[in-house]
C-alpha positions as CSV (number, residue, x, y, z in Angstrom):
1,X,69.8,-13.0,-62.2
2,X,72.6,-10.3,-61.6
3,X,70.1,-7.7,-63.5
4,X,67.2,-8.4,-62.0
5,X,68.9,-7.7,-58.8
6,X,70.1,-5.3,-59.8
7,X,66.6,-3.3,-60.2
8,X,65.5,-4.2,-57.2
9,X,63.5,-6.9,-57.7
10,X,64.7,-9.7,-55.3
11,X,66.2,-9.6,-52.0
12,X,70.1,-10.0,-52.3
13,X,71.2,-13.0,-49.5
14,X,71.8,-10.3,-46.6
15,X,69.0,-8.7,-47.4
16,X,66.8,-11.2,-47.2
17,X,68.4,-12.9,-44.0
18,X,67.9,-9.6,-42.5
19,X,64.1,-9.7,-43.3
20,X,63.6,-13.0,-41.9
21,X,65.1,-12.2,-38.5
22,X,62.9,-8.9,-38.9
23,X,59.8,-11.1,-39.4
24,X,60.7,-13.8,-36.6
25,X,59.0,-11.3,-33.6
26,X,56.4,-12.6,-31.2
27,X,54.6,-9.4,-30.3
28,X,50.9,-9.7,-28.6
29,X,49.6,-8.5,-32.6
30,X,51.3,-11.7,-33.9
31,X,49.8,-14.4,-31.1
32,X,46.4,-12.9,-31.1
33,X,46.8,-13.7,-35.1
34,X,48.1,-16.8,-34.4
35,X,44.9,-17.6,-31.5
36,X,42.5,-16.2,-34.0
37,X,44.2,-18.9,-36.9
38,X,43.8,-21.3,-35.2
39,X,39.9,-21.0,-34.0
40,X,38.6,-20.0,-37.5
41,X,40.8,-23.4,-38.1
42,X,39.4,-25.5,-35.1
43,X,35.6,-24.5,-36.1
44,X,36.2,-25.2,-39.8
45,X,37.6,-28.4,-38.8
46,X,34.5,-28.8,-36.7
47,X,31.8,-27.9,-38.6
48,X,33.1,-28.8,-41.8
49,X,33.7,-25.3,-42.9
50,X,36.0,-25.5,-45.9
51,X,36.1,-21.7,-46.2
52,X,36.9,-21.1,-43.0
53,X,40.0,-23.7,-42.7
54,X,41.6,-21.7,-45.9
55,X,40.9,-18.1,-44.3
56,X,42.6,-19.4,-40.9
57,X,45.7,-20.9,-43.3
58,X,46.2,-17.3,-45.1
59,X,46.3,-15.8,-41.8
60,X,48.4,-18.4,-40.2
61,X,52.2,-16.7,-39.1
62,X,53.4,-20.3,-38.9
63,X,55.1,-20.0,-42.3
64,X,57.5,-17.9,-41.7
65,X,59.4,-19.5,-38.7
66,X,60.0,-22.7,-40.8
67,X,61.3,-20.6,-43.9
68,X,63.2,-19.3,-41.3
69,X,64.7,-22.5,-40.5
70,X,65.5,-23.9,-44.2
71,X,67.3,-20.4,-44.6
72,X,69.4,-20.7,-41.6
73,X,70.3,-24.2,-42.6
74,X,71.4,-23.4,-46.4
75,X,73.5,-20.2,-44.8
76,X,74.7,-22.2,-41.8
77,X,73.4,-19.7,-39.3
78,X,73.1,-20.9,-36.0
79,X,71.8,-18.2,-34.5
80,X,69.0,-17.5,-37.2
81,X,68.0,-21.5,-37.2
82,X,68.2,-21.5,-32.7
83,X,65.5,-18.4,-32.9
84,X,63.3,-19.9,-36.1
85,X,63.2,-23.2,-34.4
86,X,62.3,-21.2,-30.8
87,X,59.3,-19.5,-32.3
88,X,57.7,-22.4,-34.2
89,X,58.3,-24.1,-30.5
90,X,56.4,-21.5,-29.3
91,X,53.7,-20.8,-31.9
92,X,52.9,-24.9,-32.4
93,X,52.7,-24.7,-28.5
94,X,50.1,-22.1,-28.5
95,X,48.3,-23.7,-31.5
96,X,48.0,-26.6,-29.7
97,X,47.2,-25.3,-26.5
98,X,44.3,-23.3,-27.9
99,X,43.3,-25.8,-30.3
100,X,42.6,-28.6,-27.4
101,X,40.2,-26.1,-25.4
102,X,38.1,-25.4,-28.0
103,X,37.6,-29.2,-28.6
104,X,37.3,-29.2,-25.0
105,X,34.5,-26.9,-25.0
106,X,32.9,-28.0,-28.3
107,X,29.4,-29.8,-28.1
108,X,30.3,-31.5,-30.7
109,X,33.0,-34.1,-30.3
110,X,32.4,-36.5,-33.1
111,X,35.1,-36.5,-36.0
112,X,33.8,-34.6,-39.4
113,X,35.0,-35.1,-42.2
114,X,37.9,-32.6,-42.5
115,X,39.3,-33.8,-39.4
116,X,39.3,-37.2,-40.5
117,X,41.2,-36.1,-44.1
118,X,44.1,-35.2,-41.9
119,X,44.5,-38.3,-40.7
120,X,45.7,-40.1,-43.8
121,X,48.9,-38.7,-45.2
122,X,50.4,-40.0,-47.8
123,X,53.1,-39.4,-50.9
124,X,51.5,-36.6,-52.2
125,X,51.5,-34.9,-49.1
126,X,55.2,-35.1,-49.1
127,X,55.6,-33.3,-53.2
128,X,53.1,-30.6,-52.0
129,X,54.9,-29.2,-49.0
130,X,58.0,-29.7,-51.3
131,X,56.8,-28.2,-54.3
132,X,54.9,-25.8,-52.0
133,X,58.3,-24.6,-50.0
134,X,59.9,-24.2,-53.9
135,X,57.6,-21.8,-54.3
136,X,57.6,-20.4,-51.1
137,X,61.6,-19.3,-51.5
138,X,60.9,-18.1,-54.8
139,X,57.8,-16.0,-53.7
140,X,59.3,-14.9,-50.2
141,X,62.3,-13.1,-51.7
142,X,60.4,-10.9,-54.4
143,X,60.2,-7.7,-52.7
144,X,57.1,-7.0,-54.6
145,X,53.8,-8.3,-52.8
146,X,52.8,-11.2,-54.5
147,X,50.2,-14.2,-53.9
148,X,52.6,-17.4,-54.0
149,X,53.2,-17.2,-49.9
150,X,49.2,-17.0,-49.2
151,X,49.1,-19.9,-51.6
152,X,51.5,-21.7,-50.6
153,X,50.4,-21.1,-47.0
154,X,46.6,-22.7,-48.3
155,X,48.6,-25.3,-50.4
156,X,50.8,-27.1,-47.8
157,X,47.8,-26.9,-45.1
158,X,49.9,-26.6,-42.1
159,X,47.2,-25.3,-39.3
160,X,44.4,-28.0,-40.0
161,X,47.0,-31.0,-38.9
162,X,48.0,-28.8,-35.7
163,X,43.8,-28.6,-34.8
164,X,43.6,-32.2,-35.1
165,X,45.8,-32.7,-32.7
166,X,44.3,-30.6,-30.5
167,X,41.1,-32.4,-31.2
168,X,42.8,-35.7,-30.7
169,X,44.2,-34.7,-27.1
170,X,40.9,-33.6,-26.2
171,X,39.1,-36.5,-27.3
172,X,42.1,-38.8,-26.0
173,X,42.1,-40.5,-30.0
174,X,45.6,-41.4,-29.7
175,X,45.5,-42.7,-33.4
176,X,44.4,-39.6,-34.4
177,X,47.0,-37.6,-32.6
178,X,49.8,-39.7,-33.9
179,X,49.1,-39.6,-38.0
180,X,47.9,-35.7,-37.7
181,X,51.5,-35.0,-35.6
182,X,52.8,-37.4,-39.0
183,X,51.3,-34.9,-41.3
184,X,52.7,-31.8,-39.6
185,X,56.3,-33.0,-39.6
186,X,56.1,-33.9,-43.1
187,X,54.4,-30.2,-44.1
188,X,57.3,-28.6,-41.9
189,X,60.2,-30.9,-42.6
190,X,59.8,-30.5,-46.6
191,X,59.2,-26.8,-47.0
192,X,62.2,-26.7,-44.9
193,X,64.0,-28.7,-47.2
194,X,62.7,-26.9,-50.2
195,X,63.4,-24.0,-48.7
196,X,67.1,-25.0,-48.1
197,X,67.6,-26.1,-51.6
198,X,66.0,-23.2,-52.9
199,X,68.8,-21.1,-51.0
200,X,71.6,-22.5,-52.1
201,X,70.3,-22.6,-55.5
202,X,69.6,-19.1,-56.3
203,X,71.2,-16.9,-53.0
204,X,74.5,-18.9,-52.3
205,X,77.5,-18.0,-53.9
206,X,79.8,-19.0,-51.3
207,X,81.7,-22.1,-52.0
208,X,82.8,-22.1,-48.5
209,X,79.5,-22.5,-47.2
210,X,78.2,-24.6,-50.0
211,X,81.2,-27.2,-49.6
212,X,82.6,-27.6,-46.2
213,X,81.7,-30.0,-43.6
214,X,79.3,-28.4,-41.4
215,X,77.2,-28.2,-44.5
216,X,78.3,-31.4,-45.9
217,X,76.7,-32.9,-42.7
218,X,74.1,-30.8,-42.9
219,X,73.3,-32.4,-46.1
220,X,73.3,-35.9,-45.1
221,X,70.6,-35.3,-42.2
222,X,68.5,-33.5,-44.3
223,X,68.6,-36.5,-46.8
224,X,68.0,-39.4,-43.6
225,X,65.2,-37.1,-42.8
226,X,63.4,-37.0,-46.1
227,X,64.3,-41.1,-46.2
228,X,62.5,-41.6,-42.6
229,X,59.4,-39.2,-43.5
230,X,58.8,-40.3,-46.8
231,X,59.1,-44.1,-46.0
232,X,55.6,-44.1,-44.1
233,X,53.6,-42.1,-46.8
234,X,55.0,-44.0,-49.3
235,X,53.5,-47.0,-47.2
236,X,50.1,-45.0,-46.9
237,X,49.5,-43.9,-50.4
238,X,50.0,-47.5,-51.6
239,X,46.9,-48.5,-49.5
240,X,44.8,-45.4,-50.5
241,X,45.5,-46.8,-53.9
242,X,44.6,-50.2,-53.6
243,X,41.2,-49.3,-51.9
244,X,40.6,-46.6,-54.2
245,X,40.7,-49.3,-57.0
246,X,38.5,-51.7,-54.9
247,X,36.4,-49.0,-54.3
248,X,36.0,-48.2,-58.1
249,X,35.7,-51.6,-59.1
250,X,33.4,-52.4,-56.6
251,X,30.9,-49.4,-58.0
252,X,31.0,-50.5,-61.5
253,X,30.2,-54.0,-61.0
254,X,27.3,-52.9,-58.7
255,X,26.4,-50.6,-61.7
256,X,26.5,-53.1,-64.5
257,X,24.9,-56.0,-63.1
258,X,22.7,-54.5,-60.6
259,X,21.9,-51.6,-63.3
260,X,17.5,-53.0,-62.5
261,X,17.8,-52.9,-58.8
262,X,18.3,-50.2,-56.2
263,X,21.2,-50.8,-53.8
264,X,19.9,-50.2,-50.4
265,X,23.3,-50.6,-48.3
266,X,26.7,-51.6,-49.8
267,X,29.2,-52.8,-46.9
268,X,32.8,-53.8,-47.9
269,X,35.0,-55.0,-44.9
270,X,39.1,-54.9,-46.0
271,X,39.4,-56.9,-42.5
272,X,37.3,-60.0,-43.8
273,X,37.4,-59.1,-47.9
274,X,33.6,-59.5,-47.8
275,X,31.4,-57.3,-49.5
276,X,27.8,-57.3,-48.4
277,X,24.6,-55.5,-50.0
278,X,21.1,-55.2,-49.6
279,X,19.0,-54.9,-53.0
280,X,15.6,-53.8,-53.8
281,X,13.9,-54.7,-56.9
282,X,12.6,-57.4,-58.9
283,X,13.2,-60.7,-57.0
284,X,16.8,-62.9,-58.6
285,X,16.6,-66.4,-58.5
286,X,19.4,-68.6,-57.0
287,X,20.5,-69.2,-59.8
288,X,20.5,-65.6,-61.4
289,X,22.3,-64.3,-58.5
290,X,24.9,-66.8,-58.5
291,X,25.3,-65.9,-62.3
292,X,26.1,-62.5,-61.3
293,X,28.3,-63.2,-58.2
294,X,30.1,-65.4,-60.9
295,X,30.9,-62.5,-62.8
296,X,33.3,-61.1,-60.1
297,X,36.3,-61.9,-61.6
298,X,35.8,-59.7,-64.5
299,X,36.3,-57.1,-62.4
300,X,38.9,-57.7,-60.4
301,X,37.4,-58.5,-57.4
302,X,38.0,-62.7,-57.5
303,X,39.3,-63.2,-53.8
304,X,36.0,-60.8,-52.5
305,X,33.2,-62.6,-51.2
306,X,29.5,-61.2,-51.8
307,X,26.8,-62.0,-49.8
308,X,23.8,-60.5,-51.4
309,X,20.4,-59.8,-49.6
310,X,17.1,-59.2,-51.3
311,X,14.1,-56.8,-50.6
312,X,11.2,-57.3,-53.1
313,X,8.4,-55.7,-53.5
314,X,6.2,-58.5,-53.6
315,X,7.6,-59.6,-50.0
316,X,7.3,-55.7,-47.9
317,X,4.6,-53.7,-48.2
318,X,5.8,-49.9,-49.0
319,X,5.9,-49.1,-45.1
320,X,8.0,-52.1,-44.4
321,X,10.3,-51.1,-47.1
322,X,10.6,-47.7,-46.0
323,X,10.6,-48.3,-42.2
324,X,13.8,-50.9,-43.4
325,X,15.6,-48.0,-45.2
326,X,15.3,-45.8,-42.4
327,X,16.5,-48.4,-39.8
328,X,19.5,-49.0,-41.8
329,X,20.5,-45.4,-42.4
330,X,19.9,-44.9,-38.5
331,X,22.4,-47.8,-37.9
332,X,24.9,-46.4,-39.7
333,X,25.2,-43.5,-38.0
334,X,25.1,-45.3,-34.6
335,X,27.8,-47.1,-36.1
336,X,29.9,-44.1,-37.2
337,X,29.5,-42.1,-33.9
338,X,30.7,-45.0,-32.4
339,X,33.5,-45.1,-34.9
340,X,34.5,-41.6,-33.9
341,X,34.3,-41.7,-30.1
């Protein structure tokens, strides 16, 4: 390490301290970034724009104030972490600000479907901003331009959780508003962390500063932190899981024994563990239907219950089957914008 920084490849500790303070401005250039961020982000989020919700994360400037703070931390500088912590204060209260207006404005109010992905963090949410803040440290403090800030910055996703908030204030979803604030603490609080580690790992020589109780402390909070964060997600992913499995096991056993029919509306309730599905196709017999419910168990869906109706052929004429298929489709989208209001 002592050679390569010696040829002027990484910022020494000083150097790089310096930089971030350097970097920590809020001129007009860097809010009218910040604005424009965050409505590329808002529309994306809006109108399902995926290319637009990763331009508004490269341009994002939130990054730096809370690599700012992570450095601070690991160097014990209070004045550092009091301005860091002062202008993400100050940029998240822009965001926000700007975010809610748009939403305000928008025509359309109903949640899409990247708005809605914000609103289920879990685990893995927790090892990408901390994998993503490793490699933020390590790419921040190459003085050569590089690509792993930009990607973390896409990576770790922190505008499109600030958006939904806005979204959520101006729509009054308090749900909303509380698991997308979730997501953003856990973004911020772990590339912090990782940034922290990644400081005392590879700038920190000190053993005063490494060892004595200010940082001691510091060391403990960061670790009641994690616990608290962590804890919830942890909760989270183990549901995403289960209905994932549900979800997959519900598909192939629609797939196998239902390989002759078409399924015209599959409905599963977690509230009341009832699956419900409308078929079309060759007409089953009591019997034949029961011997197919019966077959349930094989994959692993013994406590569901299936309640199975039938559209034949022989019973609808083609308009009446068509006019059905329509009506159902219509209801569930009278359902879902209902959902989202």
């Amino acid at each position: 390490m002592e050679k390569v920084l010696k040829d002027g490849k990484l910022y020494s500790l000083i150097e790089f301290r310096d930089r971030i303070y350097e970097d920590l401005d809020l001129s007009k250039s860097d809010l009218t970034t910040l604005l424009c961020a965050m409505l590329i982000a808002s529309i994306g989020l809006n109108m399902n724009t995926i290319p637009a919700i990763i331009g508004a994360m490269l341009i994002s400037p939130l990054m730096t104030p809370i690599l700012g703070v992570g450095f601070a931390l690991a160097i014990l500088d209070t004045k550092l972490l009091k301005k860091s912590f002062k202008i993400l204060f100050i940029q998240v209260a822009v965001s926000l600000l700007a975010s809610t207006l748009y939403f305000l404005l928008s025509p359309i109010s109903y949640a899409s479907t990247e708005i809605i992905t914000r609103t289920s963090p879990t685990i893995w949410d927790v090892v990408i901003a901390f994998v993503g803040g490793l490699a933020g440290i390590i790419g921040a403090r190459k003085k050569e331009a590089n690509n792993i800030v930009p990607g973390v910055a896409i990576a770790t996703a922190l505008m499109p959780p600030v958006c939904t908030v806005g979204y959520s204030i101006a729509t009054g979803n308090l749900e909303y508003m509380v698991v997308a604030s979730y997501l953003f603490s856990i973004n911020c609080s772990f590339i912090m962390i990782a940034t922290y580690i990644g400081t005392n790992v590879m700038m920190v020589n000190n053993p005063y500063v490494k060892h004595n109780r200010k940082a001691s402390k510091m060391r403990k909070i960061l670790i009641l932190v994690s616990l608290v964060l962590i804890i919830p997600s942890l909760a989270s992913a183990t549901t995403l899981v289960r209905d994932t499995l549900i979800n997959e096991s519900i598909n192939n056993y629609l797939s196998d024994q239902f390989e002759n029919h078409t399924i015209l509306k599959k409905k599963y309730s977690k509230e009341n563990n009832t699956l419900k599905l409308t078929i079309s196709g060759k007409y089953l017999s009591e019997a034949e239907l029961q011997s197919i419910i019966n077959k349930q168990n094989e994959y692993g869906l013994k406590n569901i219950s299936i309640q199975v109706s039938q559209l034949t052929n022989d019973r609808l004429t083609e308009k009446e089957l068509v006019d059905y298929i329509i009506q159902y489709k219509n209801d569930d989208d009278l359902q879902q914008i209902e959902k989202d209001k």
